[in-house]
C-alpha positions in Angstrom: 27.1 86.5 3.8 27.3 87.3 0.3 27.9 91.0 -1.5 28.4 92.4 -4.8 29.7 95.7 -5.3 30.6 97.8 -9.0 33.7 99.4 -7.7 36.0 101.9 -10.4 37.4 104.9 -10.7 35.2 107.4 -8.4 32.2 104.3 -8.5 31.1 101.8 -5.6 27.9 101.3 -5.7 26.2 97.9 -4.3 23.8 96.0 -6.5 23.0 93.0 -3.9 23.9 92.9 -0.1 23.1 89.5 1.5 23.0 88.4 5.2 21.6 84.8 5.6 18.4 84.7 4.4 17.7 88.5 3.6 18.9 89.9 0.4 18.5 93.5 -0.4 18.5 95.0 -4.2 19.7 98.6 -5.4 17.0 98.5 -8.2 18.8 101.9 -8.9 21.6 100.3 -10.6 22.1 100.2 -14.0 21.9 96.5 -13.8 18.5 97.3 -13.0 17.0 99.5 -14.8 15.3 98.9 -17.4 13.8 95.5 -15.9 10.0 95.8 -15.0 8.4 95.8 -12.0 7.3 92.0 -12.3 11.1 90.9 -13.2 12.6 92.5 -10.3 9.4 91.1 -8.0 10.6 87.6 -9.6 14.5 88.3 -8.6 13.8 89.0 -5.0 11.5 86.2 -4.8 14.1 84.0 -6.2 17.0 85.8 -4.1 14.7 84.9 -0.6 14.6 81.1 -1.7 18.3 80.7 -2.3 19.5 77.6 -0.6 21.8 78.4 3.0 24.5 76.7 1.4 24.4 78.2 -2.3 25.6 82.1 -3.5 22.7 83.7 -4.5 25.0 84.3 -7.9 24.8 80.6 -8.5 21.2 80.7 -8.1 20.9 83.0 -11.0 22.4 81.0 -13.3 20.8 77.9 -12.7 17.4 79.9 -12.8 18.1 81.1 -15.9 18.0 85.0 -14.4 19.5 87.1 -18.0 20.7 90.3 -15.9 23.3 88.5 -13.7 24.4 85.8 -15.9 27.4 87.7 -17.3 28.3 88.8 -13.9 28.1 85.0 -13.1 30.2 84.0 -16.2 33.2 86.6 -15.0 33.7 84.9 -11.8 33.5 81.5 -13.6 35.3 82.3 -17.3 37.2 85.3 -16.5 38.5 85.4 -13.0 41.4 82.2 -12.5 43.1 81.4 -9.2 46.2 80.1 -8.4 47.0 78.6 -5.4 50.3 77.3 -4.4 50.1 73.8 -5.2 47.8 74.4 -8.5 48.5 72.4 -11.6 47.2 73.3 -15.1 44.9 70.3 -15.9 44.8 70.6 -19.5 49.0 71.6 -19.7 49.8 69.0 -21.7 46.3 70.1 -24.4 47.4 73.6 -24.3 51.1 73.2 -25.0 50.2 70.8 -28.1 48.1 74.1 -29.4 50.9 76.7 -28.8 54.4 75.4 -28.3 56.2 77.9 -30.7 54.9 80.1 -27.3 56.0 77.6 -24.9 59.4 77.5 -26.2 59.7 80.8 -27.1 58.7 81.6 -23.0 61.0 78.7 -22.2 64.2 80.1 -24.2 63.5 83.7 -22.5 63.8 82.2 -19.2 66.6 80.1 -20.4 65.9 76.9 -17.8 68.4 74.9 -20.2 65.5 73.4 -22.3 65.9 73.4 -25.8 62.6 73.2 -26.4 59.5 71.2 -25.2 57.9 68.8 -27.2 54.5 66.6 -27.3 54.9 62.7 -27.7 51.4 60.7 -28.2 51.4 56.8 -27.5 48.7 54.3 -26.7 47.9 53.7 -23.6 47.9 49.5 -22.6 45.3 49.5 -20.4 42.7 51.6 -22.3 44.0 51.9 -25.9 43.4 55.2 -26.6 45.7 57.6 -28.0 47.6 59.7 -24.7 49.9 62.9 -25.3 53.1 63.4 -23.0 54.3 66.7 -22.3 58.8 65.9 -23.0 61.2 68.5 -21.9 64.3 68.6 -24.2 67.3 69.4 -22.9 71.5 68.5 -24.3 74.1 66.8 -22.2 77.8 67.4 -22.3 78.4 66.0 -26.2 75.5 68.3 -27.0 72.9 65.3 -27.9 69.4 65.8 -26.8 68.1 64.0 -24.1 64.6 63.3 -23.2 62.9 64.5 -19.7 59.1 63.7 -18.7 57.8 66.7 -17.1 57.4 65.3 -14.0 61.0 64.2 -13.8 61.8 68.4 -14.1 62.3 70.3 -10.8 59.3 72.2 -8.8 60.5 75.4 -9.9 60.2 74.7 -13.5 57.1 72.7 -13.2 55.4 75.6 -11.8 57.1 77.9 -14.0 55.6 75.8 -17.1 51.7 75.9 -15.2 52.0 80.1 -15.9 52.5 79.7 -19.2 48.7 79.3 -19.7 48.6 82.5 -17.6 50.8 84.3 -19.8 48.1 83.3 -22.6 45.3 84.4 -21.1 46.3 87.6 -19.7 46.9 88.3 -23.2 43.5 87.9 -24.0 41.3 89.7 -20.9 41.6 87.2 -17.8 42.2 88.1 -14.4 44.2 86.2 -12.7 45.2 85.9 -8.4 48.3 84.1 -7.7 49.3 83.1 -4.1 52.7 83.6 -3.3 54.1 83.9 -6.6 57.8 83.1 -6.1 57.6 79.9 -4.5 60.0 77.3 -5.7 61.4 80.2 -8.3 64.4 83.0 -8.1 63.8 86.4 -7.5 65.0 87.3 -10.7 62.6 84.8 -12.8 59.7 86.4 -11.1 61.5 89.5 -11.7 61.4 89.2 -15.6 58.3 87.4 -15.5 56.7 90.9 -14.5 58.5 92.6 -17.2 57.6 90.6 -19.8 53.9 91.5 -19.1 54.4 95.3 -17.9 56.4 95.9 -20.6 56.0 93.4 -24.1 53.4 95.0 -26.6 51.5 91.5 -26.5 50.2 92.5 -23.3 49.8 96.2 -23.8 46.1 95.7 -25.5 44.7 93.3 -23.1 42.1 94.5 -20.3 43.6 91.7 -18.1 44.9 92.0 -14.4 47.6 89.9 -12.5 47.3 90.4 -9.1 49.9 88.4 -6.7 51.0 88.2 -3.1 54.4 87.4 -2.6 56.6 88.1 0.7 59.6 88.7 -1.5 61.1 92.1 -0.6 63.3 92.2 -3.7 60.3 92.9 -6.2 59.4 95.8 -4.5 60.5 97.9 -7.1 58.6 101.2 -7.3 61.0 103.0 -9.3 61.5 100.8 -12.6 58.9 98.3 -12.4 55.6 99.2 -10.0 53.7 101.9 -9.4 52.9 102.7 -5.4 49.3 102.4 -6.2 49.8 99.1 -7.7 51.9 97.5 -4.3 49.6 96.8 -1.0 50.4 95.4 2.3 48.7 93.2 4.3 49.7 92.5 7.7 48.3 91.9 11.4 47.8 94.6 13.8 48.6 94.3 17.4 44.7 92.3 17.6 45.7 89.7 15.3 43.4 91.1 12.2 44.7 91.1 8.8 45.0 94.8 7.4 45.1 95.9 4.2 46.8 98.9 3.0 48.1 100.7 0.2 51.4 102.4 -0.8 50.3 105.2 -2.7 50.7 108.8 -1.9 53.8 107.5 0.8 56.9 109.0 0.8 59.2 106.3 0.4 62.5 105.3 -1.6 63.5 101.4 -1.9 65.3 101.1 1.0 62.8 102.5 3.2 59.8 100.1 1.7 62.4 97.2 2.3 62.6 98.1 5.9 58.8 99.3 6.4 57.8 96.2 4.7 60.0 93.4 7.0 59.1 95.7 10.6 55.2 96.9 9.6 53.2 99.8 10.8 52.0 97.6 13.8 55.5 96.2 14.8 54.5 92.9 13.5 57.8 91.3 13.4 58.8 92.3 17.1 55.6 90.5 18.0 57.4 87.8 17.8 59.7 86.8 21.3 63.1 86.0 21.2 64.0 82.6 21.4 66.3 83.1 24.6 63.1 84.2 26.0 60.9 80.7 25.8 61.1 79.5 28.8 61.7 76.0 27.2 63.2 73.4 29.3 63.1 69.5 28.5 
């Protein structure tokens, strides 16, 4: 199946709706519109020969179909996500084009790195000029010493892969991170979502940052979120994932903390208590 909906404020209209081979058009859309009746002949057509194992969207590029290429080039240029083991391959590129913003991220979130710092040597095997991505950070006496970024811990390694994020939610990208605050403290995160709620670098941007995270402690809906902008998704007593928002609740801190860890579907009691296995060896 494959579906693509124009959802805003008071809006959710469908422009395609696809269930294996049958794909159905709302010519009525604005998308629509003004295309003739040959050109939207031409899209179905091209919509009923789209390959079982291809999204109709990708179709559309690769024919070359104008009214759905920019809706293609959003989920490919505009929309990034980051998965829990995701590394930023071009780090190393990036950081060599902005590191008065790398270390200026770095000193904020004061990981005891000086600064960072890009070293280029030739490679023996190929010859060709190769960048390294160096950590600096001061021992006891105070004299620099040298880290590889490899040789830095998880947290910081994953902390220096949303740098890039920082950049591009400054300049319109959306980005989905899954579980957020894994290998990092509370309060990192913590600032990390000030920095962007709050610094005027960010206040221009049409960008979005959506995270899930199972860290009650950033539940914060009196000096950091709104309730509209905090969901929950949990499983109901038939093992489906539901989705649900806090707005419009009547809830203070303490209470979110508590709804949160027990769920409207009892979710945690689901599970048995360990005196009541049944285990024997």
């Amino acid at each position: 199946e494959e579906w693509l909906f124009e959802i805003g404020h008071d809006i959710e209209q469908p422009i395609f709706e696809r269930v294996k081979h049958n794909i159905s058009f709302h010519f009525e859309h604005e998308l629509f519109i003004h295309l003739t009746e040959e050109e939207q002949q031409r899209i179905s057509y091209e919509a009923r020969s789209t390959r079982a194992n291809l999204l109709f969207l990708t179709n559309c590029q690769e024919l070359n179909i104008q009214s759905l290429q920019f809706i293609y080039k959003w989920f490919a240029e505009i929309l990034i996500i980051v998965f829990t083991n995701s590394k930023h391959q071009a780090l190393t590129s990036l950081a060599k084009l902005n590191i008065d913003f790398f270390n200026k991220v770095i000193k904020l979130f004061h990981f005891g790195i000086e600064k960072i710092q890009i070293e280029e040597f030739k490679d023996k095997k190929s010859g060709n000029l190769v960048s390294k991505l160096i950590t600096i950070r001061k021992n006891k006496a105070g004299n620099e010493v040298k880290f590889e970024i490899k040789d830095e811990s998880e947290g910081t390694q994953r902390f220096m892969d949303f740098i890039p994020m920082l950049i591009g939610l400054s300049k319109d990208k959306v980005f989905v991170i899954d579980e957020i605050e894994r290998s990092l403290h509370t309060l990192l995160i913590r600032r990390l979502f000030e920095l962007l709620l709050q610094h005027q670098l960010f206040n221009s941007a049409a960008s979005q940052l959506i995270v899930s995270t199972h860290e009650v402690n950033l539940l914060d809906i009196k000096n950091l979120f709104r309730k509209d902008e905090i969901w929950f998704m949990e499983k109901n007593q038939n093992g489906e994932s539901v989705l649900y928002s806090l707005a419009n609740a009547d809830v203070d801190h303490l209470n979110l903390t508590k709804g949160y860890l027990n769920g409207r579907f009892g979710a945690i009691p689901f599970i048995k208590d360990v005196k009541d296995l049944g285990w024997s060896l």
